[in-house]
C-alpha positions as MATLAB code, in Angstrom:
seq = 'XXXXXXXXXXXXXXXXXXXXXXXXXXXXXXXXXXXXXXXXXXXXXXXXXXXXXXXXXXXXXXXXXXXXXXXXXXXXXXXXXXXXXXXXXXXXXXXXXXXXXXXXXXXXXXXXXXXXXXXXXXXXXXXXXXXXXXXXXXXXXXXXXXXXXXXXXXXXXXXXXXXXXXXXXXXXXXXXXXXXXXXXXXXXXXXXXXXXXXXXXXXXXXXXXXXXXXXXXXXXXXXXXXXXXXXXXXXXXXXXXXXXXXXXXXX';
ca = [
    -171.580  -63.472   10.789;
    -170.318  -66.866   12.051;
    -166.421  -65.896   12.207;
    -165.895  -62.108   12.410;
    -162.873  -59.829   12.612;
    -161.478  -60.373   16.229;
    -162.012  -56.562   17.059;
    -165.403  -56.554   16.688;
    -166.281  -60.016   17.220;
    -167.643  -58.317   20.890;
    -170.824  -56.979   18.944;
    -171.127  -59.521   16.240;
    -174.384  -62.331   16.726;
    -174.151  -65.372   14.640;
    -176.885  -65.424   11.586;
    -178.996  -67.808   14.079;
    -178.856  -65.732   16.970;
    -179.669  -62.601   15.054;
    -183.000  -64.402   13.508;
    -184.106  -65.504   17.003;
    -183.672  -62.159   18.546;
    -185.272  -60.361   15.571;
    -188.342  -63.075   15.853;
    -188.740  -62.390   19.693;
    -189.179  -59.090   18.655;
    -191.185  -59.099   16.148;
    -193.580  -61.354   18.367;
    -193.378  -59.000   21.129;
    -196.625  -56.657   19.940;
    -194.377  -53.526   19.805;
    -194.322  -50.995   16.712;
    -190.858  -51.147   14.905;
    -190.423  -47.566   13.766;
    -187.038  -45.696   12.454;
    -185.243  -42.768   13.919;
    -187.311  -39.923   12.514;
    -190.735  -41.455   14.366;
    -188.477  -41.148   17.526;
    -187.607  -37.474   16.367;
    -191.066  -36.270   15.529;
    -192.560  -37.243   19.238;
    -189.119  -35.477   20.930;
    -190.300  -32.735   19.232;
    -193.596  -32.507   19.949;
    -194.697  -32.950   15.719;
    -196.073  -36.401   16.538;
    -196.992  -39.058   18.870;
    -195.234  -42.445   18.595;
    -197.103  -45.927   18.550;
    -197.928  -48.164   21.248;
    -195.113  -49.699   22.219;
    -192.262  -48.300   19.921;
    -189.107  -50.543   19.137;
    -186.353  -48.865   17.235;
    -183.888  -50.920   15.554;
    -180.407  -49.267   14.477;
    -177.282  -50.687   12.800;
    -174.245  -48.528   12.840;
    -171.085  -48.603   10.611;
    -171.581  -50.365    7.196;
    -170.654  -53.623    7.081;
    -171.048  -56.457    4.146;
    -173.681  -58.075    5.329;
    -176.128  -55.261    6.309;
    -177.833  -54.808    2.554;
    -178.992  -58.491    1.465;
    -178.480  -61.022    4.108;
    -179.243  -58.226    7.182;
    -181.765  -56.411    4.946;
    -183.678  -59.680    3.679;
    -184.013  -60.885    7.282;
    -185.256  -57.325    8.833;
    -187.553  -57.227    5.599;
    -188.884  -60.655    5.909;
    -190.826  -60.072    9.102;
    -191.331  -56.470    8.485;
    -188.990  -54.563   10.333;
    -188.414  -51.246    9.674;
    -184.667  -50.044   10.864;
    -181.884  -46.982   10.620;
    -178.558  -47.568    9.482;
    -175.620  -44.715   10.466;
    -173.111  -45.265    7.925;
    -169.363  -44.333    8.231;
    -168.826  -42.476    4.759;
    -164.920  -43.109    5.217;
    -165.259  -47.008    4.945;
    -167.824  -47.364    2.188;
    -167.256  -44.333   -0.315;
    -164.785  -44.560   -3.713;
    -161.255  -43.421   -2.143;
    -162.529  -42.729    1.374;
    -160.510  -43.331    4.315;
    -161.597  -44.319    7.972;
    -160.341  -45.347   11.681;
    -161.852  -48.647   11.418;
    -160.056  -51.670   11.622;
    -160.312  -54.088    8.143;
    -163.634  -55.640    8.114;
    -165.846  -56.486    4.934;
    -167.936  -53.209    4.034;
    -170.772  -52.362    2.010;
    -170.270  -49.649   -0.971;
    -171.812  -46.083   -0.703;
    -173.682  -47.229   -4.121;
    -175.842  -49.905   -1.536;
    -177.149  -46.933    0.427;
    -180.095  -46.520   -1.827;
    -180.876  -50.016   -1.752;
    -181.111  -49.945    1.891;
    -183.971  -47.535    2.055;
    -185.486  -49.726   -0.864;
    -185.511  -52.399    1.815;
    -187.189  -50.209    4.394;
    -183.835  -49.010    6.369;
    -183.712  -44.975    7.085;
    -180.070  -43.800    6.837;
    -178.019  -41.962    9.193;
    -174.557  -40.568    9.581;
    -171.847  -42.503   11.242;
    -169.219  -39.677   10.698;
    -166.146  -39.810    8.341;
    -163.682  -41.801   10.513;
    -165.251  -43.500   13.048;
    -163.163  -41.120   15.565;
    -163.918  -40.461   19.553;
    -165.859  -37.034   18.729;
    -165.369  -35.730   21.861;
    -161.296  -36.108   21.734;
    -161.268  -33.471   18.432;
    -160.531  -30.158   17.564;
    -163.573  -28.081   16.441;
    -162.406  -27.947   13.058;
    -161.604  -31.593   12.488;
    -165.392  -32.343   14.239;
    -167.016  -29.950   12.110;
    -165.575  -32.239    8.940;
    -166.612  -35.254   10.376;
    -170.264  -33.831   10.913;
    -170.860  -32.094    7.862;
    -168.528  -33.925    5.138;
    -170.525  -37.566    6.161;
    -173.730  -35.672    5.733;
    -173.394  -34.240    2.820;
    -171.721  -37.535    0.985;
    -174.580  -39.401    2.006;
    -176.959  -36.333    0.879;
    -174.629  -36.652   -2.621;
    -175.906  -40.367   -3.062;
    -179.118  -40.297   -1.797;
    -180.952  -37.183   -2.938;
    -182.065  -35.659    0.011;
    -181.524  -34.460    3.572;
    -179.717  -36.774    6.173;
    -181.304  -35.549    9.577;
    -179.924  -38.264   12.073;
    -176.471  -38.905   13.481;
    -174.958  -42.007   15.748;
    -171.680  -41.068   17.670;
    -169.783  -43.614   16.824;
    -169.039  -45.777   20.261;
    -171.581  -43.209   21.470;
    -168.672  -40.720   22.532;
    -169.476  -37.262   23.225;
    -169.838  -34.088   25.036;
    -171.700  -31.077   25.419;
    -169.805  -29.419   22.713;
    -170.427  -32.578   20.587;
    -173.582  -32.322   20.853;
    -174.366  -28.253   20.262;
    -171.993  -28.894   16.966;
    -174.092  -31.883   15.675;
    -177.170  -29.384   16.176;
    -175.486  -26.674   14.342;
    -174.801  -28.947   11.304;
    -177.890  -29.866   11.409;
    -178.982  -32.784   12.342;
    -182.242  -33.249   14.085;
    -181.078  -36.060   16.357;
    -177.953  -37.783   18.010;
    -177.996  -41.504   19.172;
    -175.447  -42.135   21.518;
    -175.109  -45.842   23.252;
    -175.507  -45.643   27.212;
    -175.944  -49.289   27.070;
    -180.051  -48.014   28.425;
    -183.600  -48.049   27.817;
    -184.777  -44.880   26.341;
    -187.526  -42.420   27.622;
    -190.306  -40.004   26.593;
    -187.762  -37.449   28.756;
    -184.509  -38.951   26.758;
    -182.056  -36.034   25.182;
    -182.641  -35.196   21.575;
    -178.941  -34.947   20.860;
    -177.721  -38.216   23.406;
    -180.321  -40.934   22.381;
    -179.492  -43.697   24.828;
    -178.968  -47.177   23.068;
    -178.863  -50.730   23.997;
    -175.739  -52.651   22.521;
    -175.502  -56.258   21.390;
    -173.096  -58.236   22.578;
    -172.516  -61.761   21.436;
    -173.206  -63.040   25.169;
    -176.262  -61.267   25.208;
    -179.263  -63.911   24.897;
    -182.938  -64.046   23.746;
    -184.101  -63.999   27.353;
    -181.729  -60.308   27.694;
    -183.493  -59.522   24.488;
    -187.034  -60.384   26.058;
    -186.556  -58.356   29.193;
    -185.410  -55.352   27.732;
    -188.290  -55.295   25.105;
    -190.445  -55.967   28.728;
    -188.567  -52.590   29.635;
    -186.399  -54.754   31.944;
    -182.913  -55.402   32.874;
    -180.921  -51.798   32.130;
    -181.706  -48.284   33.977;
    -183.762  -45.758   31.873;
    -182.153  -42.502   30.077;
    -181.708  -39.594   30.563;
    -179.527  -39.501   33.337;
    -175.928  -37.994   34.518;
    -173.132  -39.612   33.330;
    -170.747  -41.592   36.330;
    -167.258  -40.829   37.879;
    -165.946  -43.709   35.738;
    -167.768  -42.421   32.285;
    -166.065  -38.710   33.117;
    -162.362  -40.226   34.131;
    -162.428  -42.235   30.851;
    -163.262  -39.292   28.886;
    -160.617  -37.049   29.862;
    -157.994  -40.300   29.595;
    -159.096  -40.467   26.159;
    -158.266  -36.751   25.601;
    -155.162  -36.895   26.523;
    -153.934  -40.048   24.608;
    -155.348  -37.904   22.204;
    -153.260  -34.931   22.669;
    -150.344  -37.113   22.298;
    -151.297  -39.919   19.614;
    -154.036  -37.848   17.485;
    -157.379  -39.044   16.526;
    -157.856  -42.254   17.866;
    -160.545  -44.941   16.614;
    -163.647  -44.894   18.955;
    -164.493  -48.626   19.570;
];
């Protein structure tokens, strides 16, 4: 959008920007494919295409079915959306900070548009800061809301901010999800962890040239690898504001 919410005008790309990325990659020569191509070749079921490019929105917003949908459906770009069931079902509550959202009733239409769904939790809330029992809700109440509306299995999750942990990740397995996209702000690899996908985020400063070079497999290191001093400090900050302040929105 052209004038977003101030708290997440960071990751928001005007309409204009967001068609000339989306045409540099679709001019690139690489395969768009969704989340569960990615999961079949981790797991040995399937190879992937030459060249795979996966495309993934995450929380819900207004504009993702119609204007986001037309766009990604005009040059034939298949994508995944992780939806936070908090901020788009009837009565449902969430962490995230007003914004225009999409309904839970759009979901459908997003898969009529060629968009695979995924689950963006409940709440939006730093995983990794939460008691086992309130992650277990977040896993397995977004899954099965978006199972509710859909008619059939959800088998992908996105951390939302891409927080998480090893116990994170062995609970996202047990409700069972087949994947786990985290954010890493990195290329991902044929060696790249089932359950801590590494992503590339979208900033509004990043340009079509950024776009260009990481689609050459250029300008960001290459997952999997161990997470920094800095990445470990800030988690265990983040637990303990969370000890004292409860869950916290992760963004």
């Amino acid at each position: 959008m052209d004038d977003p919410p101030e708290w997440i005008a960071e990751f928001t790309v005007t309409p204009r920007q967001f068609a000339a990325h989306l045409d540099v990659i679709a001019g690139s020569g690489r395969t768009p494919v969704t989340i569960s191509a990615i999961a079949d070749h981790l797991a040995g079921r399937a190879p992937l295409p030459p060249r795979p490019v996966l495309l993934t929105f995450d929380d819900g917003f207004a504009d993702l079915p119609g204007p986001t949908a037309e766009v990604l459906a005009a040059r034939g770009l298949p994508a995944t959306a992780y939806l936070t069931t908090g901020a788009i079902a009837p009565g449902g509550r969430s962490l995230l900070p007003p914004a225009p959202m999409m309904t839970l009733a759009r979901a459908a239409e997003l898969e009529r548009s060629g968009m695979e769904i995924g689950s963006h939790t409940v709440t939006h809330a730093q995983l990794d800061t939460l008691s086992a029992k309130a992650l277990a809700y977040e896993l397995r109440t977004s899954k099965a809301v978006l199972e509710d509306a859909l008619g059939h299995e959800i088998r992908h999750l996105a951390y939302p901010h891409g927080y998480n942990s090893p116990r994170v990740r062995a609970m996202s397995a047990r409700a069972g999800y087949e994947t786990a996209t985290a954010v890493r702000h990195a290329l991902s690899s044929d060696r790249d962890e089932r359950y801590r996908i590494a992503r590339l985020i979208v900033r509004r400063t990043h340009t079509v040239a950024d776009v260009t070079g990481w689609l050459a497999g250029a300008g960001a290191r290459v997952a999997p690898y161990r997470d920094g001093p800095k990445t470990i400090a800030w988690r265990w900050y983040r637990r303990a504001r969370a000890v004292v302040h409860g869950p916290e929105f992760a963004g």
